[in-house]
Structures are given as structure tokens and as C-alpha cells.
One Martini backbone bead per residue (centre of mass of N, CA, C, O) as a GRO file, in nm:
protein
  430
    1UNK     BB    1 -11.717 -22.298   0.681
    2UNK     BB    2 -11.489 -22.393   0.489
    3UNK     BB    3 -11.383 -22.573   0.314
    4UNK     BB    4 -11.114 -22.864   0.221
    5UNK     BB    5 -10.934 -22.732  -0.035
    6UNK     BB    6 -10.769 -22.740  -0.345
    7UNK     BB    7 -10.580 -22.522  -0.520
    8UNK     BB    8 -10.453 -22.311  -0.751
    9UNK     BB    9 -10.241 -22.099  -0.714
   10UNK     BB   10 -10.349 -21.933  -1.018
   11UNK     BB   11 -10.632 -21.948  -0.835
   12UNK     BB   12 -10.544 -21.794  -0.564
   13UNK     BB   13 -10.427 -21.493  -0.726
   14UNK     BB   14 -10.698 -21.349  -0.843
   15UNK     BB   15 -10.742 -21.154  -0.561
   16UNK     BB   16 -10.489 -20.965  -0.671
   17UNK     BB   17 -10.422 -20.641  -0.670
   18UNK     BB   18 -10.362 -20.362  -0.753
   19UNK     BB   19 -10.143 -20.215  -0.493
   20UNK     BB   20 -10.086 -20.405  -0.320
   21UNK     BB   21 -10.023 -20.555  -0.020
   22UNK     BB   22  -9.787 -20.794   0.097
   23UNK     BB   23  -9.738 -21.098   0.322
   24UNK     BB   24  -9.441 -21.327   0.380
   25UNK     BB   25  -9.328 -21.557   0.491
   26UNK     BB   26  -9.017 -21.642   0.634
   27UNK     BB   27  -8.757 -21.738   0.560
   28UNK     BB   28  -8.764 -22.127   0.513
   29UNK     BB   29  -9.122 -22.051   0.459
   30UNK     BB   30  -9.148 -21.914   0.150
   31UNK     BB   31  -9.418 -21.860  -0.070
   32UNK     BB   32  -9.307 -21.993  -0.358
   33UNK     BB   33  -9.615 -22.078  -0.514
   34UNK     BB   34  -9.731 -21.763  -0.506
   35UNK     BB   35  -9.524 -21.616  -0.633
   36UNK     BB   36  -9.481 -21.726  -0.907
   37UNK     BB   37  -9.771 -21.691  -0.995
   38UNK     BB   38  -9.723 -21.391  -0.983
   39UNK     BB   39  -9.548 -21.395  -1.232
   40UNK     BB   40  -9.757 -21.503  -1.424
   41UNK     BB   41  -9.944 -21.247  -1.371
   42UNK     BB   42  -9.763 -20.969  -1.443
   43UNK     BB   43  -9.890 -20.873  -1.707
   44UNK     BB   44 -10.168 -20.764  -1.502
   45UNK     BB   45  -9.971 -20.626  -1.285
   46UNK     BB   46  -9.942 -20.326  -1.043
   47UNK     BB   47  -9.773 -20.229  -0.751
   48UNK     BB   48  -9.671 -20.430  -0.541
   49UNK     BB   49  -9.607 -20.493  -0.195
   50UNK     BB   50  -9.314 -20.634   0.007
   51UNK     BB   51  -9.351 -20.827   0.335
   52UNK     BB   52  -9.045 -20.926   0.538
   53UNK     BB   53  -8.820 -21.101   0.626
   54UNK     BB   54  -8.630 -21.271   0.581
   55UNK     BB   55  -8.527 -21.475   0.259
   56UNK     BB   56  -8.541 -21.792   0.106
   57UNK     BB   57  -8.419 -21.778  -0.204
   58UNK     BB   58  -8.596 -21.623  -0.448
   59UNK     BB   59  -8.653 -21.281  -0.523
   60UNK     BB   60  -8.877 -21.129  -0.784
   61UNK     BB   61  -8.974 -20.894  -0.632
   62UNK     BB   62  -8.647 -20.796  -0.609
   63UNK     BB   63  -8.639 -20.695  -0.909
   64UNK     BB   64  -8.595 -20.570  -1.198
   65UNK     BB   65  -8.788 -20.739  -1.423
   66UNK     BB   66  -8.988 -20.610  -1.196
   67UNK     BB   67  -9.061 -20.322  -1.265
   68UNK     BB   68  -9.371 -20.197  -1.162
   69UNK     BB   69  -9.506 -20.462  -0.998
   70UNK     BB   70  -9.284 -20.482  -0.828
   71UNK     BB   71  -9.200 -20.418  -0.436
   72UNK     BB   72  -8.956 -20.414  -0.225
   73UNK     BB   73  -9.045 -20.412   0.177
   74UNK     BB   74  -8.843 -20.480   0.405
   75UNK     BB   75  -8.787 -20.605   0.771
   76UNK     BB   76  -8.506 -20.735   0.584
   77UNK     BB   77  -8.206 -20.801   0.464
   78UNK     BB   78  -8.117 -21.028   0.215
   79UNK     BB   79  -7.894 -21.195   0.004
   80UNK     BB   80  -8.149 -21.176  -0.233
   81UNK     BB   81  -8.164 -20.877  -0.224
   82UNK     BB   82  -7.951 -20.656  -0.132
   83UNK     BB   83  -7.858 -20.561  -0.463
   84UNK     BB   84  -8.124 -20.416  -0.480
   85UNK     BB   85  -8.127 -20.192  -0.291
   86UNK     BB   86  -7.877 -20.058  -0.334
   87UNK     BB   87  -7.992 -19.991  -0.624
   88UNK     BB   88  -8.344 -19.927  -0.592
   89UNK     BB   89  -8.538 -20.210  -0.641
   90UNK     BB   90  -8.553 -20.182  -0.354
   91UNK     BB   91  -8.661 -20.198   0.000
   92UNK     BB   92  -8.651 -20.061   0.385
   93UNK     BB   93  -8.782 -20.121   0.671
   94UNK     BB   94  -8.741 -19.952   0.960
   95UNK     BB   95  -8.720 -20.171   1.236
   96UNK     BB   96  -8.824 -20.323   1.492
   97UNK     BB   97  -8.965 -20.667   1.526
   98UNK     BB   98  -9.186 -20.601   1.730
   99UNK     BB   99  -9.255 -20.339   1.532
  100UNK     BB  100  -9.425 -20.508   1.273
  101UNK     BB  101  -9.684 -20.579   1.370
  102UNK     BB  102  -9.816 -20.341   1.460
  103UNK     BB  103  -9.801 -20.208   1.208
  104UNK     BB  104 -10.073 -20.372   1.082
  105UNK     BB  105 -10.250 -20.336   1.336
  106UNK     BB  106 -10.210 -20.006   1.314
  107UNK     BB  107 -10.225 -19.944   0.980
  108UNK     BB  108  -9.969 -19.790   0.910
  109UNK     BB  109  -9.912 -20.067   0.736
  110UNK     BB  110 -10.017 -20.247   0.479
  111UNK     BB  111 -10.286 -20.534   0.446
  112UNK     BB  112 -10.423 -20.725   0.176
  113UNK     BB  113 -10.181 -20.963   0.193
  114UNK     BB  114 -10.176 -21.308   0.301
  115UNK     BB  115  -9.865 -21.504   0.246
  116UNK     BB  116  -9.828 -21.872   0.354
  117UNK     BB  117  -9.696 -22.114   0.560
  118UNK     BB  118  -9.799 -22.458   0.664
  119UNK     BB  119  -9.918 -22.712   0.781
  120UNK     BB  120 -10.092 -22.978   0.844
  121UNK     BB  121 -10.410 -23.037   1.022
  122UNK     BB  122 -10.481 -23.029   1.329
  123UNK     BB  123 -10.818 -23.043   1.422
  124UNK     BB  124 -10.804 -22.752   1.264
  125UNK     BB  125 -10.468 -22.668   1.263
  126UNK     BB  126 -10.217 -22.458   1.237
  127UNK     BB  127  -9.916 -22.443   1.126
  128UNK     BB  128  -9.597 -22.201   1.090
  129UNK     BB  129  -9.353 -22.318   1.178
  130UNK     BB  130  -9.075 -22.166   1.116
  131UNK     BB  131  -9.268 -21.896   1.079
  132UNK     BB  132  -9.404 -21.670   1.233
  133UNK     BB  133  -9.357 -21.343   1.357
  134UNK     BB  134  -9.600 -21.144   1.197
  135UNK     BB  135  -9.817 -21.370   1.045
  136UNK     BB  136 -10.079 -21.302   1.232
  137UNK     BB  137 -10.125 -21.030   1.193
  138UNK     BB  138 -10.172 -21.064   0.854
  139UNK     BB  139 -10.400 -21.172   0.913
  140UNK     BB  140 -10.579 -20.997   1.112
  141UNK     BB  141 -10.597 -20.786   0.829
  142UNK     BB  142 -10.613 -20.910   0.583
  143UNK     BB  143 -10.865 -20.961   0.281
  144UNK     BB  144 -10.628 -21.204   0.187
  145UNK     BB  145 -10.585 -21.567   0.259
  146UNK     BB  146 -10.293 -21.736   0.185
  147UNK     BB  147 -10.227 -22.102   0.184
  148UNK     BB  148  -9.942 -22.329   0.201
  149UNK     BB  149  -9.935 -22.659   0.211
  150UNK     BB  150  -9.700 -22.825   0.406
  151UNK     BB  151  -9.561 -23.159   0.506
  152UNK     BB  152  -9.286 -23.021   0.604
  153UNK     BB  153  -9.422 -22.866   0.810
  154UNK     BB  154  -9.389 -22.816   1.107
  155UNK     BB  155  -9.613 -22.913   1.391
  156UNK     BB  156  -9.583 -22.605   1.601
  157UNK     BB  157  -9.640 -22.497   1.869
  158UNK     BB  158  -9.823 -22.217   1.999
  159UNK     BB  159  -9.940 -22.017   1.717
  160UNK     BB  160 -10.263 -22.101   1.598
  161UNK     BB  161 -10.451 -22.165   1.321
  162UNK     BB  162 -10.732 -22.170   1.166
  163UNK     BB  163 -10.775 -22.306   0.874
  164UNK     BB  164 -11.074 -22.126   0.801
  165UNK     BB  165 -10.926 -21.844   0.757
  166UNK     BB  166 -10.913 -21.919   0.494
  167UNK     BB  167 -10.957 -21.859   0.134
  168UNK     BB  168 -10.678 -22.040   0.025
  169UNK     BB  169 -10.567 -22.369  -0.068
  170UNK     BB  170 -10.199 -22.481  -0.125
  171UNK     BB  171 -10.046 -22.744  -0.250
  172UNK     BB  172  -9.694 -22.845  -0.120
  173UNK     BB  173  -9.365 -23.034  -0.143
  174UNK     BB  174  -9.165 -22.873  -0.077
  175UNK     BB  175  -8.898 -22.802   0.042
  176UNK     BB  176  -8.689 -22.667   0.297
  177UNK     BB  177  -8.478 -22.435   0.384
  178UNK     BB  178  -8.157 -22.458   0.479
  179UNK     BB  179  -7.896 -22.478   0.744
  180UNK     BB  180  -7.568 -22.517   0.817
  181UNK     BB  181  -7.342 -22.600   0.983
  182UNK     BB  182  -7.100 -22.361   1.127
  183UNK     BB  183  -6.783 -22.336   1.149
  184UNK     BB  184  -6.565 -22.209   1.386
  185UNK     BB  185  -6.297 -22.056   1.430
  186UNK     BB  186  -6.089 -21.897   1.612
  187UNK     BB  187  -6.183 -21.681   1.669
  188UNK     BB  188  -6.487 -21.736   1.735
  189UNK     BB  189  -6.375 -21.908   1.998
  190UNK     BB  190  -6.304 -21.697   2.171
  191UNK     BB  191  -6.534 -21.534   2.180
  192UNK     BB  192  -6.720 -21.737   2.289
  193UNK     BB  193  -6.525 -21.758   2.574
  194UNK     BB  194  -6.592 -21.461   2.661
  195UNK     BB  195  -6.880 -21.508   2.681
  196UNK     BB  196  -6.930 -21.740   2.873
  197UNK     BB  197  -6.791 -21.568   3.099
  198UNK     BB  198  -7.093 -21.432   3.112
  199UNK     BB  199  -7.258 -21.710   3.212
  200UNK     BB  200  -7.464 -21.827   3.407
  201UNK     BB  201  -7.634 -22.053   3.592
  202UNK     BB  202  -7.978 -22.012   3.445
  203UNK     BB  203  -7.961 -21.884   3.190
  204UNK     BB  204  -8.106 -21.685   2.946
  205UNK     BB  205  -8.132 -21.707   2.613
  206UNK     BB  206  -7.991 -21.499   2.338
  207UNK     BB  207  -7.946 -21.608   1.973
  208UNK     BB  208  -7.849 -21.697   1.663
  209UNK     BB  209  -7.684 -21.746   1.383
  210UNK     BB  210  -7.372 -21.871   1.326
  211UNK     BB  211  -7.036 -21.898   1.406
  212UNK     BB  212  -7.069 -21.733   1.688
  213UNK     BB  213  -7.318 -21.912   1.809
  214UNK     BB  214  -7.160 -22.158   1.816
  215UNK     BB  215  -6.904 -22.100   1.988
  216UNK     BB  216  -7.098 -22.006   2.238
  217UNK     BB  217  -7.210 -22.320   2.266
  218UNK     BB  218  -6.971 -22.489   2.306
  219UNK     BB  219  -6.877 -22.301   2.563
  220UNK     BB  220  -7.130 -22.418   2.735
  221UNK     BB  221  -7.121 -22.774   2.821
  222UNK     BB  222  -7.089 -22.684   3.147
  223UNK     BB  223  -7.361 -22.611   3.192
  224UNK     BB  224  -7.660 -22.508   3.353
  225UNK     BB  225  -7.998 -22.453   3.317
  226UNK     BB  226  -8.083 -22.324   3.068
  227UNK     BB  227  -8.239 -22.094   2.856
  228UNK     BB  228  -8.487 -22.003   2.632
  229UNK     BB  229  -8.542 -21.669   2.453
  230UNK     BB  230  -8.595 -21.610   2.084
  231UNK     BB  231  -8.626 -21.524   1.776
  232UNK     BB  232  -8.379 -21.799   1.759
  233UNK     BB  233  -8.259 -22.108   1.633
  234UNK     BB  234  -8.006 -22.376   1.603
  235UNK     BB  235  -7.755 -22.623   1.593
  236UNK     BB  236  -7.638 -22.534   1.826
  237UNK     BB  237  -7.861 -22.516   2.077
  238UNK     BB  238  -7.930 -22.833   2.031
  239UNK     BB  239  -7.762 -22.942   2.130
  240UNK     BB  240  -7.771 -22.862   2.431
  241UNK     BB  241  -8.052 -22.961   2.444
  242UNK     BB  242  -7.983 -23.278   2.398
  243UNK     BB  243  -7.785 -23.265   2.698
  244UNK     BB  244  -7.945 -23.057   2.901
  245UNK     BB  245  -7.872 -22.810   2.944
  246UNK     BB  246  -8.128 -22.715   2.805
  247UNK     BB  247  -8.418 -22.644   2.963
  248UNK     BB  248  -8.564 -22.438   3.157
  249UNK     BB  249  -8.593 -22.445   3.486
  250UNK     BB  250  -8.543 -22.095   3.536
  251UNK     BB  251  -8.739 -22.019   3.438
  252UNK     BB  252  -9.078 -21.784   3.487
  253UNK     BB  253  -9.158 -21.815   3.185
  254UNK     BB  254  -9.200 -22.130   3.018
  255UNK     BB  255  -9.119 -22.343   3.216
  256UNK     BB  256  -8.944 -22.567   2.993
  257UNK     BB  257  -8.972 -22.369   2.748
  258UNK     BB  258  -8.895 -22.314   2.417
  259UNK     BB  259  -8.885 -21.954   2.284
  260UNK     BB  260  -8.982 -21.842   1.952
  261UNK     BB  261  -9.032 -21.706   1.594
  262UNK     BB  262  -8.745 -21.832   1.378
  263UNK     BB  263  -8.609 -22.074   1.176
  264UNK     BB  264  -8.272 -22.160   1.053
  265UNK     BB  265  -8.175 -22.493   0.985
  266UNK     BB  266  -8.175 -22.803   0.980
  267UNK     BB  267  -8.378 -23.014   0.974
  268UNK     BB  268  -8.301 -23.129   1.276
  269UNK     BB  269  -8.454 -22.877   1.378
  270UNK     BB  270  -8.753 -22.937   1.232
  271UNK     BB  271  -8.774 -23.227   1.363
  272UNK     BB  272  -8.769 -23.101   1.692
  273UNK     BB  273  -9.054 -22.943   1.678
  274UNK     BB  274  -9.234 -23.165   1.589
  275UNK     BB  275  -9.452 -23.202   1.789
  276UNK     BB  276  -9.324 -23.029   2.066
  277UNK     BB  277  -9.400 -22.940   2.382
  278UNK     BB  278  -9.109 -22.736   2.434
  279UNK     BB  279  -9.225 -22.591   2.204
  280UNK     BB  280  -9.277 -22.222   2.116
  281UNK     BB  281  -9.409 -22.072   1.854
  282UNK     BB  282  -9.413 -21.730   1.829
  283UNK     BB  283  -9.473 -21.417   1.812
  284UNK     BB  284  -9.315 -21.138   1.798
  285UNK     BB  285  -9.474 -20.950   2.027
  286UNK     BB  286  -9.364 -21.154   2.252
  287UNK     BB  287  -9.026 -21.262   2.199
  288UNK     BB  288  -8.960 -20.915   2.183
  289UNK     BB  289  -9.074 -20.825   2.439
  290UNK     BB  290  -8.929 -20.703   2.663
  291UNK     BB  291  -9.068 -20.729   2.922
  292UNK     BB  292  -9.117 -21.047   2.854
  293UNK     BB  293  -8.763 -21.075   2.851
  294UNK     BB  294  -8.777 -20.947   3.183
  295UNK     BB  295  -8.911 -21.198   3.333
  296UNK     BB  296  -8.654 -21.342   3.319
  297UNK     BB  297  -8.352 -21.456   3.469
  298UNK     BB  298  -8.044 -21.384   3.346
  299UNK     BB  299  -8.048 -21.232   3.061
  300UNK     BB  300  -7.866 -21.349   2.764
  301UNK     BB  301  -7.750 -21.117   2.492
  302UNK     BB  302  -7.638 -21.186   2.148
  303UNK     BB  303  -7.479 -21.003   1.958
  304UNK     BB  304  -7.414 -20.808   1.662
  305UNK     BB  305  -7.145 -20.626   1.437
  306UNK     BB  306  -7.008 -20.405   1.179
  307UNK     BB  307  -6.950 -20.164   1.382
  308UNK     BB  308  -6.797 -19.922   1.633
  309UNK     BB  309  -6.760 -19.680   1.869
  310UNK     BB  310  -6.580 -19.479   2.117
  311UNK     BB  311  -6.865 -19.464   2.277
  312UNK     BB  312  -7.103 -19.713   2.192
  313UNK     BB  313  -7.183 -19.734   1.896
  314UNK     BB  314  -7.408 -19.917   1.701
  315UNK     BB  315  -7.356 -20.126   1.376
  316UNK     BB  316  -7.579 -20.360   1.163
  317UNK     BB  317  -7.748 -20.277   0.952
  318UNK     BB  318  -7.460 -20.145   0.808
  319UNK     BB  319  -7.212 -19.986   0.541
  320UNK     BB  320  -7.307 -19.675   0.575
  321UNK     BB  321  -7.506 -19.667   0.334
  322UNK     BB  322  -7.552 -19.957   0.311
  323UNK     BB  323  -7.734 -20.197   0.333
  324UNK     BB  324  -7.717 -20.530   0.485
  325UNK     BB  325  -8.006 -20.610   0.663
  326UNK     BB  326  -8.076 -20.489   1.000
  327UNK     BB  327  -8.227 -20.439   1.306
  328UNK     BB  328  -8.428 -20.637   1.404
  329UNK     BB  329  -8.383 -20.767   1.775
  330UNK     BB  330  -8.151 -20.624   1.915
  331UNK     BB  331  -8.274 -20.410   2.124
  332UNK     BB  332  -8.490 -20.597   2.254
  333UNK     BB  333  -8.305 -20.760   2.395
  334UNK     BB  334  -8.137 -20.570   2.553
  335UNK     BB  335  -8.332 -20.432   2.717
  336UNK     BB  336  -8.463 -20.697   2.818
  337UNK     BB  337  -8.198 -20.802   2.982
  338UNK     BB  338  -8.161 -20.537   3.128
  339UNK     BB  339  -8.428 -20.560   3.268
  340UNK     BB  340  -8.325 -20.807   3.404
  341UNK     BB  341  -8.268 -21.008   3.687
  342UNK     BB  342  -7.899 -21.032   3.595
  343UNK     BB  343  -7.824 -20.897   3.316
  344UNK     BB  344  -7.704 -20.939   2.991
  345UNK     BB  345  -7.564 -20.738   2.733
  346UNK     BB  346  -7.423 -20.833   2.421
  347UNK     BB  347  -7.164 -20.744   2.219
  348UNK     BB  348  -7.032 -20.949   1.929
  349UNK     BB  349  -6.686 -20.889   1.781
  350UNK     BB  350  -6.436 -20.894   1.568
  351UNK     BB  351  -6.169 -20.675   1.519
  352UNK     BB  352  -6.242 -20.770   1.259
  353UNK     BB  353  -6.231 -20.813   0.926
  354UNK     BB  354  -6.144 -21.028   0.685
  355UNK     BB  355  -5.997 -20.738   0.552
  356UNK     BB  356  -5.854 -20.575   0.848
  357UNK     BB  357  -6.094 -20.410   0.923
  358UNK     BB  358  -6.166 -20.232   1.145
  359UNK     BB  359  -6.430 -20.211   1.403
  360UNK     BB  360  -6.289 -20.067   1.574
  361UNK     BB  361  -6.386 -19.699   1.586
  362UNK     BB  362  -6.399 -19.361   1.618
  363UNK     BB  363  -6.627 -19.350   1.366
  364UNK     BB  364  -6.836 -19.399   1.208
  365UNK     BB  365  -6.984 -19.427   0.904
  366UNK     BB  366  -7.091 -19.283   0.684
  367UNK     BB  367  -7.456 -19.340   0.727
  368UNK     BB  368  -7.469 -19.519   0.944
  369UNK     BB  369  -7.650 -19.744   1.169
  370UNK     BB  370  -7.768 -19.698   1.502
  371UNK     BB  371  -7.919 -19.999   1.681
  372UNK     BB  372  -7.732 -19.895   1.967
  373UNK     BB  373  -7.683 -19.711   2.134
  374UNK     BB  374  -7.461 -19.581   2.362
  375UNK     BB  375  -7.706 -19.602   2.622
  376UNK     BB  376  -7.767 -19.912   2.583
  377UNK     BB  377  -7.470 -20.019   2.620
  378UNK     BB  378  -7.263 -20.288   2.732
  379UNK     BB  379  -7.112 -20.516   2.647
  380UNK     BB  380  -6.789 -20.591   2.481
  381UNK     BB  381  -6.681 -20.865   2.267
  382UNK     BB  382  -6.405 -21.002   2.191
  383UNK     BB  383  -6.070 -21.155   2.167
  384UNK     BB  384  -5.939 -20.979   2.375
  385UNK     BB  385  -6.249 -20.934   2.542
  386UNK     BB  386  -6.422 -20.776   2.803
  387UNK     BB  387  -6.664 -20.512   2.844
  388UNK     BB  388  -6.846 -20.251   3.072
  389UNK     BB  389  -7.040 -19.921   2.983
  390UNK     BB  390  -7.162 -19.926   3.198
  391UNK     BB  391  -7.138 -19.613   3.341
  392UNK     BB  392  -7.005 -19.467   3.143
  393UNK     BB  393  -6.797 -19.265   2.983
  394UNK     BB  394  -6.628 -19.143   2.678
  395UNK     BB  395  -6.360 -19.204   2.781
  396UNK     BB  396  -6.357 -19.455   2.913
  397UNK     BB  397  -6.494 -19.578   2.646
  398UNK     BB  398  -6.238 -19.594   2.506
  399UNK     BB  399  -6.066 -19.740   2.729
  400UNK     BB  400  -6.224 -20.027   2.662
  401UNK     BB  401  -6.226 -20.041   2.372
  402UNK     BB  402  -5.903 -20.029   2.311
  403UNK     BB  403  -5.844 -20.316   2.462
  404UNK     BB  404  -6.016 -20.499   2.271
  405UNK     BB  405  -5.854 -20.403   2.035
  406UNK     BB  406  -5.662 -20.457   1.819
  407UNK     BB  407  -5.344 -20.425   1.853
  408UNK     BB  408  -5.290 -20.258   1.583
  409UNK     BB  409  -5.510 -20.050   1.646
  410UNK     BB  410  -5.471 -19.884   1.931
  411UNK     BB  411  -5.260 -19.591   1.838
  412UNK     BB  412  -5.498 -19.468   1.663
  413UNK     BB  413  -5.716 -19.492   1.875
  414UNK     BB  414  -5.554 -19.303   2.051
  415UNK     BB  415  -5.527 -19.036   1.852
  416UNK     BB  416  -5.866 -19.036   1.833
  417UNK     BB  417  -5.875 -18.938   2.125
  418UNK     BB  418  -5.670 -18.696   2.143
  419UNK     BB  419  -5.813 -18.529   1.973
  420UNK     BB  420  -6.122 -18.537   2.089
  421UNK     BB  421  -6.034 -18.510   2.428
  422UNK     BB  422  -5.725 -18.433   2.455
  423UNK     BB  423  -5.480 -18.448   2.669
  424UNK     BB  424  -5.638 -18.549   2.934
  425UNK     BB  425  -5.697 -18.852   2.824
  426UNK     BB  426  -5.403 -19.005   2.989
  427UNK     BB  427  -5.572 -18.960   3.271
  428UNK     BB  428  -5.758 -19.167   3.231
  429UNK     BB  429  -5.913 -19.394   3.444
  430UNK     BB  430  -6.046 -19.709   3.577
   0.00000   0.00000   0.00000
């Protein structure tokens, strides 16, 4: 057994080697204790690389101010890399999150330090807090497992950690980030109210944050026995919980129980989850495994896209070439839902963007990543309807897609397709 002590950051990244590959607990509860540490260190270290899911707050793993020292190598690219990665200062690993885990367990990517953060011990065991993800896996693999316990971080229950697996513990007790609730615009509440009726009584969600998941949770408040099996949930589904929509009595696994892997929303999102034995937060390879996401009946999966084309290819994760976010468990959810017994992948998107550029296009942006194929979209909804284009050919699904596309866009959208499909186009029926 390690002893029960505190050190100092400065003192916890002693043992990390010129080279190492990094894994940062990620969102919310990133060990920003043990960053800043590394930065205090630049000067004798070189080649570091860095892995991690989205994260909040600074991060300069991912600067130029660190080139040759830092690299980051993220699976999921967040507004404070962004502008690294496009300039080529920061890099993306392309992956579905819940083959995240893989990577490290099967040695793909190396993993030679776990930097982590967690809650004060009870019992001897620590919680992730608001961050699972993967770093379960990297601590199962890492040489070098570094946790920063914070009495902020919600102990709670699901995939726990036994103290003494660590290396060294650093105490902090910085609060964590949050994100307020978005308020929902006009057009989001149209999308929202177009995607509940497509939920019925009983159904197991799966969606983000964001004001289109916060409208889609509004429009649901007629509903009954809901339950939750997501990569995460924010303060749109909170409300649900406390109103009793949301119980979960209707799942075959986990009945009861509100399943995520990572948490980003208000305190009270955070104070929710503390010792609250109905939630489980849980490893990514579990929350976003599709087999065990169709194990409950009438998963119902809500993603959005940056745009669509008229075959029903989604682009998620970028602008053209340029990284936007990334694959995320978009993906994992569909198939997910898809095999789920009454089941439905929904993607939701405004027919257009703030700058009024079409989202449904002839064809994606040159370079554009396509995060969900066109063999597997199923649902798409925007403000002006739901169409499924599940067993639809490319013709019909272009008049299918046309239908829902922003009203002026849509006479472009049909000489793209009479371009593409020929005479015949204006022939295929529905």
C-alpha cells in the first residue's frame, strides 16, 4: 500500500521522461496542477505528447510558445486548440471515443503517464468525477500515474479507482469548470419540438449540451419514463431528472439508472451526481459500446452535423479541411440506437448556419470528414421537418433531404440534384 500523502505538483512530474506520451483526464476536470508543473519544467524537457477528450480552461500543451516540448494530440479538438491544430501547432487522432480506450489498452497509442484528477478517498477508493472517459484505460497502462485530488470533484459512484494505484498525489482545490445553460433560440425550439415526436414514451436518450439538446429536453416534458445511457448529459436533462420524466424504469440495463462517461454543465449538474447512487459514470468503452447502447429498447440518439449532402453523408467533426471539433461517439450512438429494439439515430441540424450558408449542400466541402456514412444516417431533422432515410435510394434521399432544407435553398438543391441524377430526376416519387 503507498502511503496516504500529499506532494507538490513540482515534485509529482519529477518522473515524467523526455517523450512520454500523456493522458489528461479531460472537460471539466482537467489536472490543471499538474500542466502549469509541466510548463514550470519546459525548460528541461523535450517531445511530450498529449492525450485527452475535449478540455476547458488553458492549454498550453497546445501552443506554439511550446513547439519542440509540448505536442498535442487530441481525440476531440476543443475551442482552446482549435486555432492550434489548423495551424499545425496541435494535431488530431481520429477516432469513435469509445475506441479511445482501445488505443491505449492494445497498445496502438502509448500511454506512459496518467495525469488525472479525482475526489477525496472514501472507503479507500477515488472517483473520476465528472471526467471517465478513458482514463480508466490509462491508468491500466501508464508507468507513471499521477492523480490531483480535489474536494470539488463529486464522488461518484460507477468505474472507481482504488487510492493506492497512484504514483503520487497532488492536493488542489481549484473549483471545476462549468458551462451555463444555453438558452434555445427560435429555430432551436422548432428542431427540439420536431425531434420529440420522434421519442416515445419509454425511450432511453442519448444526447450533448448545447441549446439544441437543451431545446429538445423542453419539448419533452410531456413525456413519460424516460431513461439516459450518453457520453454525457448537462443541465437541459437535469431538469428532466428532477421532474421524473427521466427514471430510467423502462431500461433492461442499468434500470434505474442514469449511465454517462463525462459531464460539462452548471455546479448543479455536479452536485447531482455526488454519492447519488443513480448515477453510474463509467468507462467510455461501456457508455458508447453500440452492442451495449442496443441492449435497452427505443434508443433514441440525437447528434448534430456541420453539414449534410444529398446522398445523407454527415460531416461532424470539420469546416472543408480545416478540424472543427471531431468524431466524437456520434458514430457509436447511431449504430447504437439502430440496433436497438424501436430504435432511432436522429441527426439534427438548422437548415442553415448564423451566416445563412446552407447546411444541406449537393455535395460536402472539399476535405470535409465524413463522421457518419451515408449507409448508416437514418433520421434527419431540421426547423422545417423529420424525414427517415433509412432504405431510400440517392435519388429519393435527395428529395427527402430537399424537403427540409431552408426554403430558399431549395431550387438550387433541386438543379443539383437534376445535374447529378439527369432528366429523370423529377420523375422519382415517394
Amino acid at each position: 500500500m503507498k502511503p496516504m500523502s500529499y506532494i507538490s505538483a513540482d515534485e509529482a512530474v519529477q518522473g515524467v521522461r523526455n517523450g512520454d506520451h500523456i493522458h489528461l483526464s479531460s472537460i471539466a476536470s482537467v489536472p490543471h496542477a499538474l500542466i502549469d508543473a509541466l510548463c514550470r519544467k519546459a525548460g528541461t524537457l523535450r517531445d511530450l505528447h498529449f492525450h485527452h477528450f475535449h478540455t476547458e480552461g488553458p492549454a498550453p500543451y497546445g501552443s506554439k510558445e511550446y513547439e519542440g516540448v509540448f505536442f498535442d494530440q487530441g481525440f476531440f479538438v476543443g475551442p482552446n486548440v482549435r486555432k492550434s491544430v489548423q495551424e499545425g501547432y496541435a494535431d488530431y487522432i481520429p477516432t469513435h471515443l469509445s475506441e479511445s480506450q482501445a488505443m491505449y489498452r492494445s497498445g496502438a497509442l502509448p500511454c506512459d503517464v496518467a495525469m488525472v484528477q479525482v475526489s477525496q478517498p472514501v472507503d479507500g477508493l477515488v472517483s473520476l468525477g465528472t471526467s471517465v472517459d478513458c482514463s480508466i484505460a490509462a491508468l491500466e497502462v501508464a508507468r507513471l500515474k499521477l492523480a490531483v485530488v480535489n474536494p470539488n470533484v463529486p464522488f461518484a459512484y460507477g468505474d472507481l479507482i482504488p487510492v493506492d494505484r497512484f504514483d503520487a498525489l497532488v492536493w488542489d482545490e481549484t473549483p471545476l469548470f462549468t458551462k451555463d445553460y444555453v438558452e434555445p433560440t427560435a429555430t432551436d425550439r422548432l428542431i427540439g419540438r420536431n425531434c420529440s415526436e420522434l421519442v416515445p414514451d419509454g425511450a432511453c436518450l442519448q444526447m450533448g449540451i448545447g441549446a439544441l439538446p437543451n431545446a429538445v429536453c423542453s419539448e419533452l416534458t410531456g413525456h413519460k419514463h424516460l431513461g439516459l445511457h450518453t457520453e454525457m448529459f448537462a443541465d437541459g436533462a437535469l431538469e428532466l431528472i428532477r421532474k421524473g420524466i427521466i427514471d430510467g424504469s423502462c431500461k433492461k440495463i442499468d434500470t434505474g439508472k442514469i449511465v454517462a462517461s463525462f459531464l460539462l454543465g452548471s455546479q448543479q449538474v455536479y452536485d447531482f451526481i455526488d454519492r447519488n447512487p443513480s448515477v453510474q459514470m463509467r468507462d467510455i468503452a461501456y457508455t458508447n459500446d453500440p452492442w451495449v447502447i442496443s441492449r435497452n429498447p427505443q434508443v433514441v440518439s440525437i447528434n448534430s452535423a456541420t453539414e449534410i449532402d444529398l446522398t445523407g453523408q454527415v460531416c461532424a467533426d470539420s469546416i472543408g479541411t480545416r478540424i472543427y471539433s471531431g468524431t466524437g461517439g456520434q458514430l457509436d450512438f447511431v449504430r447504437g440506437a439502430k440496433m436497438s429494439e424501436g430504435g432511432k439515430a436522429i441527426i439534427a441540424l438548422a437548415s442553415r448556419t448564423a451566416k445563412l450558408a446552407p447546411k444541406i449542400v449537393p455535395t460536402l466541402k472539399p476535405g470535409a470528414g465524413v463522421v457518419t456514412p451515408r449507409a448508416d444516417v437514418q433520421w434527419v431533422v431540421t426547423e422545417y421537418g423529420a424525414v427517415n432515410l433509412y432504405g431510400k435510394s440517392l435519388q429519393e434521399r435527395a428529395r427527402l433531404l430537399i424537403s427540409i432544407a431552408h426554403p430558399d435553398d431549395r431550387e438550387a438543391l433541386d438543379r443539383a440534384a437534376f445535374d447529378r441524377f439527369g432528366p429523370h430526376w423529377h420523375h422519382v416519387s415517394l
